[in-house]
Phi, psi and omega in degrees: 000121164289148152228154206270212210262294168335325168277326177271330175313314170330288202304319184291328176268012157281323172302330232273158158312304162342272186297028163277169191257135175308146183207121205291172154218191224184127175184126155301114156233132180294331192284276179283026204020039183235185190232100167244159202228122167231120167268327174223153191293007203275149166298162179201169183228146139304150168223106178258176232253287160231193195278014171253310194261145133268148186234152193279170111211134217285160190265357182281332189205039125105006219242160186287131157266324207190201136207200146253115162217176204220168205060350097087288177269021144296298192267348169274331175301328178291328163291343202278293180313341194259322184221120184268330178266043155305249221322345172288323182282013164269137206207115203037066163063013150259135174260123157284104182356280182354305185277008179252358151290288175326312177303283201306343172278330203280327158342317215223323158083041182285153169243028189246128176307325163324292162306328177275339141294318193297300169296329186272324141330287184290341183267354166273315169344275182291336160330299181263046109289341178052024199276157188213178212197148154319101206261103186302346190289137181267137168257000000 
């Protein structure tokens, strides 16, 4: 089977991801113990926060697209133990994003007003995205 040049340019932007609806997510890599959250399709630059979070923010308006965060299954082992029924919010091996932005805050205990808006930004995010992400905490 030939295709003129007008058929595979078709064939290819039928594949492509492009035309899909944006859809925010959440993914674990295990290699780095982190978590990144992307909420909105926009180009973006990091800013980190500390030494666990980075924050997404878009380069059109300034505004939270996302983050990052590292250490990830550190700080929930550390929660678990400090609050045992943590683990209950784990659900088939899934977390909502949200409550793992609260661990990390309640984790790290900053005393900078900044920061603790930064995490409370995002964790009211992935709330009203409802997105939830693989959870390293063994149950």
């Amino acid at each position: 089977m030939t295709l003129s040049n007008e058929q595979f340019e078709q064939l290819v932007l039928s594949q492509s991801i492009v035309n899909q609806p944006f859809t925010p997510f959440a993914r674990y890599d295990s290699d780095g113990d982190s978590i990144e959250f992307i909420a909105k399709p926009d180009a973006y630059y990091g800013r980190r926060v500390d030494g666990l979070l980075t924050v997404y923010y878009s380069l059109n308006d300034d505004e939270i697209v996302g983050g990052l965060i590292k250490g990830v299954s550190i700080v929930l082992k550390k929660i678990s133990q400090n609050f045992p029924g943590f683990k209950v919010s784990v659900v088939d091996g899934k977390i909502k994003l949200e409550y793992l932005f609260l661990s990390n805050l309640w984790a790290s205990n900053p005393d900078q007003p900044i920061i603790i808006r930064e995490y409370k930004r995002l964790a009211d995010m992935a709330e009203e995205t409802q997105v939830e992400t693989e959870c390293p905490l063994a149950v």
